[in-house]
N, CA, C and O atoms as a GROMACS GRO file, in nm:
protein
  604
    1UNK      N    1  -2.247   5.027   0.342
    1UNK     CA    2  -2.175   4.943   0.249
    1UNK      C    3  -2.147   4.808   0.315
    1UNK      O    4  -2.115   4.807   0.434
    2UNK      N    5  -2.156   4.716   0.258
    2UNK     CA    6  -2.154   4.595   0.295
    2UNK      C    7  -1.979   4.517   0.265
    2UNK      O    8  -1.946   4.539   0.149
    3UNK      N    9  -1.918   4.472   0.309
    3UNK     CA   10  -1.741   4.457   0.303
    3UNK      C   11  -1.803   4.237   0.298
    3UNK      O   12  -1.899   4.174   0.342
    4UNK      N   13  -1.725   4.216   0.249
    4UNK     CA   14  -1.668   4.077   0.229
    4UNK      C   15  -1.552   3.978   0.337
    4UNK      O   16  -1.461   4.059   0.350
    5UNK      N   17  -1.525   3.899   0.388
    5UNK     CA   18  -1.413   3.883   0.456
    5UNK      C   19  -1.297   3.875   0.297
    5UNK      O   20  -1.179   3.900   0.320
    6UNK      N   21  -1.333   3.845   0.164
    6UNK     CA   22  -1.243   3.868   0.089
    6UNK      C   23  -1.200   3.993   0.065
    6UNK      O   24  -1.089   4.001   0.011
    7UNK      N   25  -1.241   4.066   0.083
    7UNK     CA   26  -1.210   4.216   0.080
    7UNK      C   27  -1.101   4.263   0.169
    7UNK      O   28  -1.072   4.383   0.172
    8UNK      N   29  -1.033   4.165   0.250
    8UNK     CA   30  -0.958   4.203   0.368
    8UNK      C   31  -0.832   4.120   0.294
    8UNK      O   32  -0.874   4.013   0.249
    9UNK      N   33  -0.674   4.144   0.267
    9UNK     CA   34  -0.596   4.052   0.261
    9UNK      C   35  -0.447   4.091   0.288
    9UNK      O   36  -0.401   4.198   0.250
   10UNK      N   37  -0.374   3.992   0.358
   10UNK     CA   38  -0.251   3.985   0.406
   10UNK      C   39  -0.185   4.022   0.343
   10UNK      O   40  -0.207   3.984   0.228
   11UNK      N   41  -0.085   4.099   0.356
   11UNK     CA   42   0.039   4.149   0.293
   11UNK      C   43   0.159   4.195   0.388
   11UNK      O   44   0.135   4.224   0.506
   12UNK      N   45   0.262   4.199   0.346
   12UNK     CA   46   0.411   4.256   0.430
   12UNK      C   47   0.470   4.358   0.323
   12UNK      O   48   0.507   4.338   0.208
   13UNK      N   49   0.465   4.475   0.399
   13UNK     CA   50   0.483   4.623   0.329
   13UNK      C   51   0.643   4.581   0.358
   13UNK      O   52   0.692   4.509   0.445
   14UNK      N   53   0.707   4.662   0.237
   14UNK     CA   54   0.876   4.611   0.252
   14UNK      C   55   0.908   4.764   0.337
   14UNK      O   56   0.840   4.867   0.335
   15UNK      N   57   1.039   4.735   0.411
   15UNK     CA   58   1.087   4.864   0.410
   15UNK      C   59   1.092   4.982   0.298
   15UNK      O   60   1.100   4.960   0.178
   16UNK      N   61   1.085   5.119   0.359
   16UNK     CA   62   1.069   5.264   0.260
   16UNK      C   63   1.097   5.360   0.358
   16UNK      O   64   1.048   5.403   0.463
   17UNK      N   65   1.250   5.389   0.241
   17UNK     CA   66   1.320   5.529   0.297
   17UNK      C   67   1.176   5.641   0.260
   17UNK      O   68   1.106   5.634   0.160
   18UNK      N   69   1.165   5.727   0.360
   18UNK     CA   70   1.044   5.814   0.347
   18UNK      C   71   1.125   5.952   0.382
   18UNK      O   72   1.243   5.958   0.417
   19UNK      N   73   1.029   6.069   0.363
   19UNK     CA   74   1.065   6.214   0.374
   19UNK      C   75   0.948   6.229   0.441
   19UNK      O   76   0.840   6.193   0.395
   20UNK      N   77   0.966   6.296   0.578
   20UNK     CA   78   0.789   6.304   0.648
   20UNK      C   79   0.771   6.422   0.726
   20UNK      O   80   0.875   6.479   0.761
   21UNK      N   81   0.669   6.469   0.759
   21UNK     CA   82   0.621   6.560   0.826
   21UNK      C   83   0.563   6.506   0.946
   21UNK      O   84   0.500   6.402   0.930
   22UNK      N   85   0.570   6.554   1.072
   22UNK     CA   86   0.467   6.463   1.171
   22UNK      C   87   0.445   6.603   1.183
   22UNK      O   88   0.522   6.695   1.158
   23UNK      N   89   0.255   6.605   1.251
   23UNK     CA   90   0.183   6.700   1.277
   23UNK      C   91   0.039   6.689   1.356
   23UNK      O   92  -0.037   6.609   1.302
   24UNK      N   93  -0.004   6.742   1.453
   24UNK     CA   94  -0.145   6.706   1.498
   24UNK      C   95  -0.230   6.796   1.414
   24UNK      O   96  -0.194   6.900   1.358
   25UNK      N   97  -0.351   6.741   1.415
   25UNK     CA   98  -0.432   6.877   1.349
   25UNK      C   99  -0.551   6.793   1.316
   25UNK      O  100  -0.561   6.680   1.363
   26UNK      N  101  -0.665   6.858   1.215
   26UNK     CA  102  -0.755   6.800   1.163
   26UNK      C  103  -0.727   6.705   1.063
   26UNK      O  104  -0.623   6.733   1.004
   27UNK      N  105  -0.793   6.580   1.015
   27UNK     CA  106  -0.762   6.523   0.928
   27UNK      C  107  -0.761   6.566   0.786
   27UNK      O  108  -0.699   6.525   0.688
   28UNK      N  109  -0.873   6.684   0.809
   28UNK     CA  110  -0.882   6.745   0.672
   28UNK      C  111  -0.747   6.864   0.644
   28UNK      O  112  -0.776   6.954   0.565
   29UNK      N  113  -0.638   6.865   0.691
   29UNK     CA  114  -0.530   6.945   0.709
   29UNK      C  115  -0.441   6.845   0.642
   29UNK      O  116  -0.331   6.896   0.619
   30UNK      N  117  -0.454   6.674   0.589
   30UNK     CA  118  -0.358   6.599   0.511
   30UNK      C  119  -0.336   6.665   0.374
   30UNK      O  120  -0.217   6.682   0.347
   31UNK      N  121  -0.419   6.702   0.288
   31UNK     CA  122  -0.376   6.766   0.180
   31UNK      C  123  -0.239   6.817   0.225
   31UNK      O  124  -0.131   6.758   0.216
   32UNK      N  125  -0.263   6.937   0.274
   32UNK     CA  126  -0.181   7.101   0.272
   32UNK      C  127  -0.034   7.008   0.315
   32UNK      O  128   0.066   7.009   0.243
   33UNK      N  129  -0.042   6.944   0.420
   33UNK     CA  130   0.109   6.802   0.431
   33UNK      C  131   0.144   6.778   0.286
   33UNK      O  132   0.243   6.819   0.226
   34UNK      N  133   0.047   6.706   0.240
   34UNK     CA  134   0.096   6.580   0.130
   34UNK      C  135   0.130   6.683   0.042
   34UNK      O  136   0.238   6.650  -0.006
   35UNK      N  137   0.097   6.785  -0.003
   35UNK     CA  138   0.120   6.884  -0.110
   35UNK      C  139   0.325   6.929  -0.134
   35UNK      O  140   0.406   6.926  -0.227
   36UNK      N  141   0.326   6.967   0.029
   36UNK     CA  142   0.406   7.042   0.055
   36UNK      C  143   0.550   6.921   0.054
   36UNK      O  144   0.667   6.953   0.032
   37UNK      N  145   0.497   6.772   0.084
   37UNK     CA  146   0.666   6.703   0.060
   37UNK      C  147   0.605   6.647  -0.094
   37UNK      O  148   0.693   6.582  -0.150
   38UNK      N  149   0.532   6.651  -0.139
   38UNK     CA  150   0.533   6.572  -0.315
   38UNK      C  151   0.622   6.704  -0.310
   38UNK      O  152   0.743   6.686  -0.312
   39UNK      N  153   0.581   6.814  -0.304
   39UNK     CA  154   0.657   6.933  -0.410
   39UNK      C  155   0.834   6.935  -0.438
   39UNK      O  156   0.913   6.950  -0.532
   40UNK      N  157   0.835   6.906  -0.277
   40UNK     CA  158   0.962   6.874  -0.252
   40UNK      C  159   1.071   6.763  -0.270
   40UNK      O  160   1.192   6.756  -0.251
   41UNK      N  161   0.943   6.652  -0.330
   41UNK     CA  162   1.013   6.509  -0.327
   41UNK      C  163   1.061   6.516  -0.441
   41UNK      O  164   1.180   6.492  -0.464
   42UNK      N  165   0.968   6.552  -0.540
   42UNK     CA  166   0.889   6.502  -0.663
   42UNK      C  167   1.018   6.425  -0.749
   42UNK      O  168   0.992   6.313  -0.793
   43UNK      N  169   1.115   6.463  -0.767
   43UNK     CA  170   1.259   6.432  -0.844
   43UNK      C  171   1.280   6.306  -0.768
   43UNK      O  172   1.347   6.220  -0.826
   44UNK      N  173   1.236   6.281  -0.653
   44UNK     CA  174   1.320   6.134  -0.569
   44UNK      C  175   1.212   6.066  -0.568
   44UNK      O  176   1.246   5.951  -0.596
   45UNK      N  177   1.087   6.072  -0.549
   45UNK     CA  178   0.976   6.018  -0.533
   45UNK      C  179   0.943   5.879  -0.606
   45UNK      O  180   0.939   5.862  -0.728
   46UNK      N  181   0.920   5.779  -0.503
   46UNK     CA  182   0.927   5.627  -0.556
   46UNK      C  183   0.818   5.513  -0.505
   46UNK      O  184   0.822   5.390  -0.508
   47UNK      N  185   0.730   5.596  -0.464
   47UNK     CA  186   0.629   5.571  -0.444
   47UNK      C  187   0.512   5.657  -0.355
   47UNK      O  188   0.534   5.746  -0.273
   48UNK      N  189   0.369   5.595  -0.402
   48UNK     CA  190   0.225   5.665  -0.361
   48UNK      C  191   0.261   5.751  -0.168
   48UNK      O  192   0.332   5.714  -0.074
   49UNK      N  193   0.187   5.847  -0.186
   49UNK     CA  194   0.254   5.911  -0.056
   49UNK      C  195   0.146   5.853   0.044
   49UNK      O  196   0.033   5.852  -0.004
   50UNK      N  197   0.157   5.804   0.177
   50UNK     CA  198   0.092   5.825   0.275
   50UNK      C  199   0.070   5.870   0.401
   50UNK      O  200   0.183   5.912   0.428
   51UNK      N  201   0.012   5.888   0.486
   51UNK     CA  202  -0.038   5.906   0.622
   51UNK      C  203  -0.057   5.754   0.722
   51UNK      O  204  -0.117   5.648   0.703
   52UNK      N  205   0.017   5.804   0.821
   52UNK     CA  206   0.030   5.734   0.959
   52UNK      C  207  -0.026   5.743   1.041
   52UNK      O  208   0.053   5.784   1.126
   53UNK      N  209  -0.158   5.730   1.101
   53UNK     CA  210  -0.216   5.786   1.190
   53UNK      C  211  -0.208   5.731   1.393
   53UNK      O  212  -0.262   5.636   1.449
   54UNK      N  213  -0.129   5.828   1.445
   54UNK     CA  214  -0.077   5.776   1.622
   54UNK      C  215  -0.226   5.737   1.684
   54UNK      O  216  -0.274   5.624   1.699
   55UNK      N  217  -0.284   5.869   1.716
   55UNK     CA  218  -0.400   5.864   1.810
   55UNK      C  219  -0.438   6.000   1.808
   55UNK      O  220  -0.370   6.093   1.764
   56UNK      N  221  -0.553   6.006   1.858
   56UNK     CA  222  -0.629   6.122   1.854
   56UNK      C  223  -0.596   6.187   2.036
   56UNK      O  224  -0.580   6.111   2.131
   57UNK      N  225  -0.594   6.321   2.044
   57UNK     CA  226  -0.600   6.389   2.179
   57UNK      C  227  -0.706   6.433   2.179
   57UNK      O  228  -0.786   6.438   2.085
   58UNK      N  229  -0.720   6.484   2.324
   58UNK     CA  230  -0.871   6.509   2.380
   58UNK      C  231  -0.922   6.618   2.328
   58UNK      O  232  -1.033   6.653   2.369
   59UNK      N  233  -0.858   6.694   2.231
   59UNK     CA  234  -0.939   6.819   2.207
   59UNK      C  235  -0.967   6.754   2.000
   59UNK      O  236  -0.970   6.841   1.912
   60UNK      N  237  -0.985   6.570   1.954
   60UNK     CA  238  -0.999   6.545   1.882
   60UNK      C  239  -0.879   6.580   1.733
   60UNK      O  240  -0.895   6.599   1.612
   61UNK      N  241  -0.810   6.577   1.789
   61UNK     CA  242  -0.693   6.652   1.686
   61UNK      C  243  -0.608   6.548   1.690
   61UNK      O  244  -0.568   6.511   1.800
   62UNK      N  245  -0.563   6.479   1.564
   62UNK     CA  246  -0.459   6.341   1.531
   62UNK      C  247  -0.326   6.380   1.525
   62UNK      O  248  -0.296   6.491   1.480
   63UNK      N  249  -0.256   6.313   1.559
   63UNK     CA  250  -0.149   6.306   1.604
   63UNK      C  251  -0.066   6.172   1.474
   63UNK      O  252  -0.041   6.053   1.490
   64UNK      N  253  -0.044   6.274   1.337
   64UNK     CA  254  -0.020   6.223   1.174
   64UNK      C  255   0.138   6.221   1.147
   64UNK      O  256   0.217   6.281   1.220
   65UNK      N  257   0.174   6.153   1.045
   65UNK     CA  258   0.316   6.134   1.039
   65UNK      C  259   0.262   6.170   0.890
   65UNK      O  260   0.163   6.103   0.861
   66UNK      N  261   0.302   6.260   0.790
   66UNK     CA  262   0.270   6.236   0.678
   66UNK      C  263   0.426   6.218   0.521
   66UNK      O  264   0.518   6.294   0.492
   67UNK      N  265   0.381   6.085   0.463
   67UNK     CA  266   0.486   6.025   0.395
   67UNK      C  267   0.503   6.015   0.251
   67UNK      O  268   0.417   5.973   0.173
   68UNK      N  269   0.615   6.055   0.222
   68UNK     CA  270   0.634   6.014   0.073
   68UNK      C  271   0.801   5.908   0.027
   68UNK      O  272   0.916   5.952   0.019
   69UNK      N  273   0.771   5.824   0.014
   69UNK     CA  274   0.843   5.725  -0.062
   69UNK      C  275   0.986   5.743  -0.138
   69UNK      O  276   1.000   5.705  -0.255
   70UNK      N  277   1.067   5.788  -0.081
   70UNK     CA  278   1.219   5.840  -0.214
   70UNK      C  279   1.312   5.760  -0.183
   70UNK      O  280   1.345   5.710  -0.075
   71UNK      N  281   1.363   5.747  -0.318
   71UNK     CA  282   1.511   5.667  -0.377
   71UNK      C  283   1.601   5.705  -0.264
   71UNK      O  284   1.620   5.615  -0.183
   72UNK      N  285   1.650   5.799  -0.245
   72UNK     CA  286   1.767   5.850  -0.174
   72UNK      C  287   1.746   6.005  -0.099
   72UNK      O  288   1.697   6.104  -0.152
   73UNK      N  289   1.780   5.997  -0.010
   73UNK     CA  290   1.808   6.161   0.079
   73UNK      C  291   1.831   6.275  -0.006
   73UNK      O  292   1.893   6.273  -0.112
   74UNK      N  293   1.791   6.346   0.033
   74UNK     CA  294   1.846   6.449  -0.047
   74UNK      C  295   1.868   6.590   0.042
   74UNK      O  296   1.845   6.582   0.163
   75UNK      N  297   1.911   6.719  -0.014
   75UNK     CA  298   1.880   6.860   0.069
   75UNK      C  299   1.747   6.872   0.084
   75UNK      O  300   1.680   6.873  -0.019
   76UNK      N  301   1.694   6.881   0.187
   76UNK     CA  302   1.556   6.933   0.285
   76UNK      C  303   1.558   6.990   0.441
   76UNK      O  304   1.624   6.942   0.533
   77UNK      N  305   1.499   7.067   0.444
   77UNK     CA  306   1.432   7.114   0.586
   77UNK      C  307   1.297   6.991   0.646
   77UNK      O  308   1.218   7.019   0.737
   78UNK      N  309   1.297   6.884   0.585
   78UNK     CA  310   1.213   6.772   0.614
   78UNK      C  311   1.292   6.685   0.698
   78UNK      O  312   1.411   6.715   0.690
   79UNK      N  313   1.277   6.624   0.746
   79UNK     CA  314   1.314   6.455   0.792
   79UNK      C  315   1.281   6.366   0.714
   79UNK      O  316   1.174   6.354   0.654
   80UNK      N  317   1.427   6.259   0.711
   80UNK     CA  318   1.379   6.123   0.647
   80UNK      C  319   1.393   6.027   0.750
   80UNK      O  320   1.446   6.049   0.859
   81UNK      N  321   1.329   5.891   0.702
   81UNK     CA  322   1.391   5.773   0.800
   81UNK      C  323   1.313   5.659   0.716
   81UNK      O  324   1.230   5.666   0.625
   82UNK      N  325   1.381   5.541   0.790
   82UNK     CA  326   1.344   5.438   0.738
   82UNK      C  327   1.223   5.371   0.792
   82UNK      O  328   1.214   5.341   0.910
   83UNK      N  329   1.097   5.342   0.675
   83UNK     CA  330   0.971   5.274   0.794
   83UNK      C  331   1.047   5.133   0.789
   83UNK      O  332   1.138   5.126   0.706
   84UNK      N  333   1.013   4.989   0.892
   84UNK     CA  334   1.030   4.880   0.905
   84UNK      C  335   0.912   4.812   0.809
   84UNK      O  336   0.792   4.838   0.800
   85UNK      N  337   1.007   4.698   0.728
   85UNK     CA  338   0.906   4.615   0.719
   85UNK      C  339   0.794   4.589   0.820
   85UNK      O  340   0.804   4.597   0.942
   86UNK      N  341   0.680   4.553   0.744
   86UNK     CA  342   0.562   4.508   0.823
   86UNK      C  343   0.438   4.444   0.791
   86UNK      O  344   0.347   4.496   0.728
   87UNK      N  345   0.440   4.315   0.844
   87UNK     CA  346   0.340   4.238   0.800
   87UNK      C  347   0.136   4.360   0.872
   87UNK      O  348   0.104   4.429   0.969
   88UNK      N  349   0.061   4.306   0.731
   88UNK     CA  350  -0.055   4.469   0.766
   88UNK      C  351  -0.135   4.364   0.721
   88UNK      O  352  -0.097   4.276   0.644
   89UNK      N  353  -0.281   4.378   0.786
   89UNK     CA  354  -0.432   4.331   0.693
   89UNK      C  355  -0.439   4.497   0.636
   89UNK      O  356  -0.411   4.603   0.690
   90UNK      N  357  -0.509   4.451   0.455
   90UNK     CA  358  -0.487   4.569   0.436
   90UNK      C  359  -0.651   4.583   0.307
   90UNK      O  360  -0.681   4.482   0.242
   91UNK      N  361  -0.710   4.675   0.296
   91UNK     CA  362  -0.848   4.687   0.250
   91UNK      C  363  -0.799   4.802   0.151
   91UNK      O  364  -0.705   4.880   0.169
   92UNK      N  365  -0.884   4.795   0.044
   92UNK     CA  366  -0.885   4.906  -0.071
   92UNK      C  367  -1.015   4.974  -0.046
   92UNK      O  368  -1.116   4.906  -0.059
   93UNK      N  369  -1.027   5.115  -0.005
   93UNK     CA  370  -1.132   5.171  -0.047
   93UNK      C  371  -1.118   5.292  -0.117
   93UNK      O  372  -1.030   5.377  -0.114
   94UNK      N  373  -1.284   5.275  -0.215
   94UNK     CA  374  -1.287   5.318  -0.335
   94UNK      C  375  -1.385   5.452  -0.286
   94UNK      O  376  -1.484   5.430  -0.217
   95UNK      N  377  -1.359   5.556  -0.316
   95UNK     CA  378  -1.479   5.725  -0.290
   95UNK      C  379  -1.401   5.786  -0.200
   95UNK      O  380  -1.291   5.743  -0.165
   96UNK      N  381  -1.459   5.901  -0.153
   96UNK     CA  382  -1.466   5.981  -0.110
   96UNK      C  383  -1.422   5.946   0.038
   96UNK      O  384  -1.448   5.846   0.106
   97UNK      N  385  -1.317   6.105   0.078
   97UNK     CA  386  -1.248   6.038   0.209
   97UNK      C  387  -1.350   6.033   0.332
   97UNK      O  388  -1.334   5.964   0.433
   98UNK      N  389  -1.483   6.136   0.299
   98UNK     CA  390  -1.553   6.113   0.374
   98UNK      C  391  -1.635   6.000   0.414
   98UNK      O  392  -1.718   6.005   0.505
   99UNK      N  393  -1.611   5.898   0.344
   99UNK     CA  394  -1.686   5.776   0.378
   99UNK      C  395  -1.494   5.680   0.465
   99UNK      O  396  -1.501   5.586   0.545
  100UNK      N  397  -1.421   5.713   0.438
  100UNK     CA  398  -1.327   5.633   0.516
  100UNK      C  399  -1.355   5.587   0.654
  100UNK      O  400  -1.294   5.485   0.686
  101UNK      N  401  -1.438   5.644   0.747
  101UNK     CA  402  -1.506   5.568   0.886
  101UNK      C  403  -1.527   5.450   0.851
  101UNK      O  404  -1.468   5.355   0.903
  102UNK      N  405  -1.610   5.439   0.765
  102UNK     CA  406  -1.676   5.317   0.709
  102UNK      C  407  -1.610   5.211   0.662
  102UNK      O  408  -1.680   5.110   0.660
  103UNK      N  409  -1.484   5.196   0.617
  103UNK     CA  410  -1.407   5.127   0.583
  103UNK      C  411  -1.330   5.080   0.699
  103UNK      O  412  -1.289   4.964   0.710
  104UNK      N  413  -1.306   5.193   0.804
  104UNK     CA  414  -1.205   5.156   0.922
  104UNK      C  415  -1.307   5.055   1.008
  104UNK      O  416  -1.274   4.946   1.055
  105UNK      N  417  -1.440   5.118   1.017
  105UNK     CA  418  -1.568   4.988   1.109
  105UNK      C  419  -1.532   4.881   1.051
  105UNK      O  420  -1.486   4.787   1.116
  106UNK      N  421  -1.540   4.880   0.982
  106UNK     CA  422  -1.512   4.705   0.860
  106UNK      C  423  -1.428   4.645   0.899
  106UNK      O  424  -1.437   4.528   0.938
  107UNK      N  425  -1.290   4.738   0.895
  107UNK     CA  426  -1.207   4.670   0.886
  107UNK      C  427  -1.181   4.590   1.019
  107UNK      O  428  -1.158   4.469   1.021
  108UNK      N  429  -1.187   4.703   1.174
  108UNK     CA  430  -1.150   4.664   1.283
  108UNK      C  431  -1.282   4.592   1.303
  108UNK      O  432  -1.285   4.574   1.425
  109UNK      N  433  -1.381   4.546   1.257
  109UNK     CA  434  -1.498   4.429   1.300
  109UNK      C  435  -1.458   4.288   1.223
  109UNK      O  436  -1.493   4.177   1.262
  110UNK      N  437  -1.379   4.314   1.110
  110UNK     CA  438  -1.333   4.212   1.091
  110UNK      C  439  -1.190   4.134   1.160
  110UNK      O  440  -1.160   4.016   1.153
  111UNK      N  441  -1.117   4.247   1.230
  111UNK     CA  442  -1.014   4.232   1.320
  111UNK      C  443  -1.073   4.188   1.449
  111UNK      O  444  -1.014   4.089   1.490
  112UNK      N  445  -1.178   4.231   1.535
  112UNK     CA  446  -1.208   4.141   1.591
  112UNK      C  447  -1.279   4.029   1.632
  112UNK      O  448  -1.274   3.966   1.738
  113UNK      N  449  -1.347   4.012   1.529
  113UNK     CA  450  -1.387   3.883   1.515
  113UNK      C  451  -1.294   3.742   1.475
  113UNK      O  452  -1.310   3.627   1.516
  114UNK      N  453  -1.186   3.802   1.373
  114UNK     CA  454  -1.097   3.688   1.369
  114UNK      C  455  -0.953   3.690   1.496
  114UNK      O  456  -0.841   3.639   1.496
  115UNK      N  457  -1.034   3.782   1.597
  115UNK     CA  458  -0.944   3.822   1.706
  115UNK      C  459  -0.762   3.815   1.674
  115UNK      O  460  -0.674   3.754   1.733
  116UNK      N  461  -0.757   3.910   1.549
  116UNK     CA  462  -0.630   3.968   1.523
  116UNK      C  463  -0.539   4.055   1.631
  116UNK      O  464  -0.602   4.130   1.706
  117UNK      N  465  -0.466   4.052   1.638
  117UNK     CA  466  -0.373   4.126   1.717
  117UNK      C  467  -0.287   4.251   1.623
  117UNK      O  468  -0.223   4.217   1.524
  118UNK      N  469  -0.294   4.376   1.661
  118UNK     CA  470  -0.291   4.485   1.579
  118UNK      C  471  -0.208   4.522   1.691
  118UNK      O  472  -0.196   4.485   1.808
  119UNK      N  473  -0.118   4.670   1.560
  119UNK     CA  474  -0.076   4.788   1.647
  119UNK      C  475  -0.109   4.896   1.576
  119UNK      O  476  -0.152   4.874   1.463
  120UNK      N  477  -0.100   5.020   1.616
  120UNK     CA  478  -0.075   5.141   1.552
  120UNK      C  479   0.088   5.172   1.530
  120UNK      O  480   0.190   5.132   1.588
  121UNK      N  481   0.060   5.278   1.400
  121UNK     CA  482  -0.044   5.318   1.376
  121UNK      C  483  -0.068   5.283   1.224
  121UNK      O  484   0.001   5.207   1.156
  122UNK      N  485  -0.182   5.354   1.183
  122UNK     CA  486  -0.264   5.260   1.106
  122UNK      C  487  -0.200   5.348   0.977
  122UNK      O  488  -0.133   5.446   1.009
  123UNK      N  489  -0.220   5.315   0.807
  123UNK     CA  490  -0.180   5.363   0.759
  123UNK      C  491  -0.258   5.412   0.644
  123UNK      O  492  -0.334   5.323   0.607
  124UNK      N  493  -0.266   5.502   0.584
  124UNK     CA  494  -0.393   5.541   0.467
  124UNK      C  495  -0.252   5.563   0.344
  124UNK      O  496  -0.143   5.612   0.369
  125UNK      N  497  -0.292   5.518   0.234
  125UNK     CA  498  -0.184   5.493   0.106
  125UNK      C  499  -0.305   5.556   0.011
  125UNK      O  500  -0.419   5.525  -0.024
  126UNK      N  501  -0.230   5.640  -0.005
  126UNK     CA  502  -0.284   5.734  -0.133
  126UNK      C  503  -0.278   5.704  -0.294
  126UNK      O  504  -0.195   5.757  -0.367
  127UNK      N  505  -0.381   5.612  -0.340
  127UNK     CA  506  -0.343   5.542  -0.474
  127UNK      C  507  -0.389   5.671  -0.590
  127UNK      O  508  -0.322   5.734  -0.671
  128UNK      N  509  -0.530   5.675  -0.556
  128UNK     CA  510  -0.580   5.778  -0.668
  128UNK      C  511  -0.649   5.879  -0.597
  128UNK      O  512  -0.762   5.848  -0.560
  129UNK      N  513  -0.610   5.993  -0.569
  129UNK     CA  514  -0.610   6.102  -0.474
  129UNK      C  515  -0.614   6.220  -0.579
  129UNK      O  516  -0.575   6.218  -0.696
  130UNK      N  517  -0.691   6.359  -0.484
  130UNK     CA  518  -0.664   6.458  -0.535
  130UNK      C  519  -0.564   6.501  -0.592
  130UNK      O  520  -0.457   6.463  -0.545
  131UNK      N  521  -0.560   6.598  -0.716
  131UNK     CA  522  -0.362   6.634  -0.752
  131UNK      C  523  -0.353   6.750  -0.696
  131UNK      O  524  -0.442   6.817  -0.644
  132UNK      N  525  -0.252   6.769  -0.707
  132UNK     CA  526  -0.208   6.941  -0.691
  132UNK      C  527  -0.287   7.031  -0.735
  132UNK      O  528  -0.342   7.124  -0.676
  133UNK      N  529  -0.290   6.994  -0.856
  133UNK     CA  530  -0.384   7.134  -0.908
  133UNK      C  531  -0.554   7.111  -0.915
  133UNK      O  532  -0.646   7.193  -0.908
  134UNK      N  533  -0.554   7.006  -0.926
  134UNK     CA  534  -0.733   6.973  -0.974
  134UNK      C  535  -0.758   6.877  -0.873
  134UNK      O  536  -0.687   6.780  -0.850
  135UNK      N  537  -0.870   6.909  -0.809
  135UNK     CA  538  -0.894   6.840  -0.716
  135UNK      C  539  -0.949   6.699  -0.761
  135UNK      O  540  -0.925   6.612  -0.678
  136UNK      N  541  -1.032   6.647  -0.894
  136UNK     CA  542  -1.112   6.496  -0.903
  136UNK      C  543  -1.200   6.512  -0.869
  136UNK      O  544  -1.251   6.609  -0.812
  137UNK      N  545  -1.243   6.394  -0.908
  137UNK     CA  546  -1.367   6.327  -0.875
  137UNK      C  547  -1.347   6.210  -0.758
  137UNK      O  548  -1.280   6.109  -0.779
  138UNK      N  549  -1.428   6.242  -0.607
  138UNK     CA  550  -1.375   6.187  -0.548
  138UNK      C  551  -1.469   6.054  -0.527
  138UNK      O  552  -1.444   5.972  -0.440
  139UNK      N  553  -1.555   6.046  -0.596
  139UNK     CA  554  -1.602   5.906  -0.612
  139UNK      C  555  -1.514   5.817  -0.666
  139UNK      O  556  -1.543   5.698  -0.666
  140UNK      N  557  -1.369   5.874  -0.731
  140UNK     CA  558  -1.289   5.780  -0.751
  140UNK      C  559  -1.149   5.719  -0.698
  140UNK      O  560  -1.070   5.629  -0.728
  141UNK      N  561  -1.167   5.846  -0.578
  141UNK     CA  562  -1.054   5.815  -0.507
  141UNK      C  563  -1.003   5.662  -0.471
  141UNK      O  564  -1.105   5.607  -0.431
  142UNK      N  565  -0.912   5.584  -0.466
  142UNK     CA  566  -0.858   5.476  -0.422
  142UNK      C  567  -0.742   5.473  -0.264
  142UNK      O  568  -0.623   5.503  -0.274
  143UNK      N  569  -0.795   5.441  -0.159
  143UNK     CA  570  -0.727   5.478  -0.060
  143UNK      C  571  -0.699   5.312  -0.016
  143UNK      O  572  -0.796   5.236  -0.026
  144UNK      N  573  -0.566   5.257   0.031
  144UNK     CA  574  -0.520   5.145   0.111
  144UNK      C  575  -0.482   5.203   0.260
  144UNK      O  576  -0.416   5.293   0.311
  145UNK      N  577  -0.573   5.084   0.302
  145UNK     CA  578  -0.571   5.114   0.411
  145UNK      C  579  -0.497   4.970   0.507
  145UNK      O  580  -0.525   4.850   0.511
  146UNK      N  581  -0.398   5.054   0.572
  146UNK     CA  582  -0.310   4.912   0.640
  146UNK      C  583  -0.322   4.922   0.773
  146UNK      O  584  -0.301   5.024   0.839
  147UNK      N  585  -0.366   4.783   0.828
  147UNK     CA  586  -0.340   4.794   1.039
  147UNK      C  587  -0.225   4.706   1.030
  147UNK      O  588  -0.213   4.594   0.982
  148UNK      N  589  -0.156   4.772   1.079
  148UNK     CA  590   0.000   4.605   1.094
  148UNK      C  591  -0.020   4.537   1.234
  148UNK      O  592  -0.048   4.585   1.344
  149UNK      N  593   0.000   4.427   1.197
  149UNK     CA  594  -0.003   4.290   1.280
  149UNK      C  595   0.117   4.335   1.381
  149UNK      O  596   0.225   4.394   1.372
  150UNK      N  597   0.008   4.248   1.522
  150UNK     CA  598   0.142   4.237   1.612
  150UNK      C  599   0.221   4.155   1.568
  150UNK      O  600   0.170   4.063   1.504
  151UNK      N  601   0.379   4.154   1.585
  151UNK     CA  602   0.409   4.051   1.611
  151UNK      C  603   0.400   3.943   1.695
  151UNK      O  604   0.464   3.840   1.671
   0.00000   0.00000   0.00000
């Protein structure tokens, strides 16, 4: 797939009280996360849920924060906290999560070429995602994908 430098654009994510799970594991193990705090949110829930990704360990297993968006605290066996505002270059990609490599090459070739200054970790925003019950069509998935700027 061929990416645009318009395809890349600035934004500052506001602060968001979140409800999260942190967990290492396979990436394909985000569902069974995201499932388990929507279920729990769902009444507080105030925005698209996402994933945080730290770094990978040597036996290839990520090291995930996984997030959902709520109005206010509530009773849980979860953790909440507040993310920080944060200025992010941030890319929309459209299919299947298995093509997401492809979007991250893009993105960090366009990071260093305009020799951006980044941190982790990086963030995947779940726009149009599998549901609970029916999995989709994942040629239509919509995933945002954010690297936040150093300061």
């Amino acid at each position: 797939m061929v990416y645009s430098t318009s395809d890349f654009i600035f934004k500052t994510v506001p602060e968001q009280l979140v409800i999260t799970s942190k967990w290492k594991g396979k990436p394909q193990g985000t569902g069974n996360q995201l499932n388990k705090l929507l279920l729990c949110s769902s009444l507080y829930s105030s925005g698209n849920a996402f994933n945080m990704f730290f770094a990978d360990d040597e036996d290839q297993l990520s090291h995930v924060e996984t997030c959902v968006p709520v109005r206010k605290k509530f009773k849980s066996n979860y953790e909440f906290r507040t993310i920080p505002e944060k200025r992010c270059i941030s890319y929309f990609h459209k299919g299947p999560y298995t093509t997401l490599t492809d979007a991250y090459a893009a993105i960090f070739r366009y990071i260093d070429e305009n020799r951006l200054k980044v941190e982790m970790p990086a963030r995947e925003v779940y726009l149009i995602s599998p549901g609970l019950l029916v999995k989709g069509n994942p040629d239509k998935y919509l995933t945002e994908i954010l690297i936040p700027l150093a300061d």
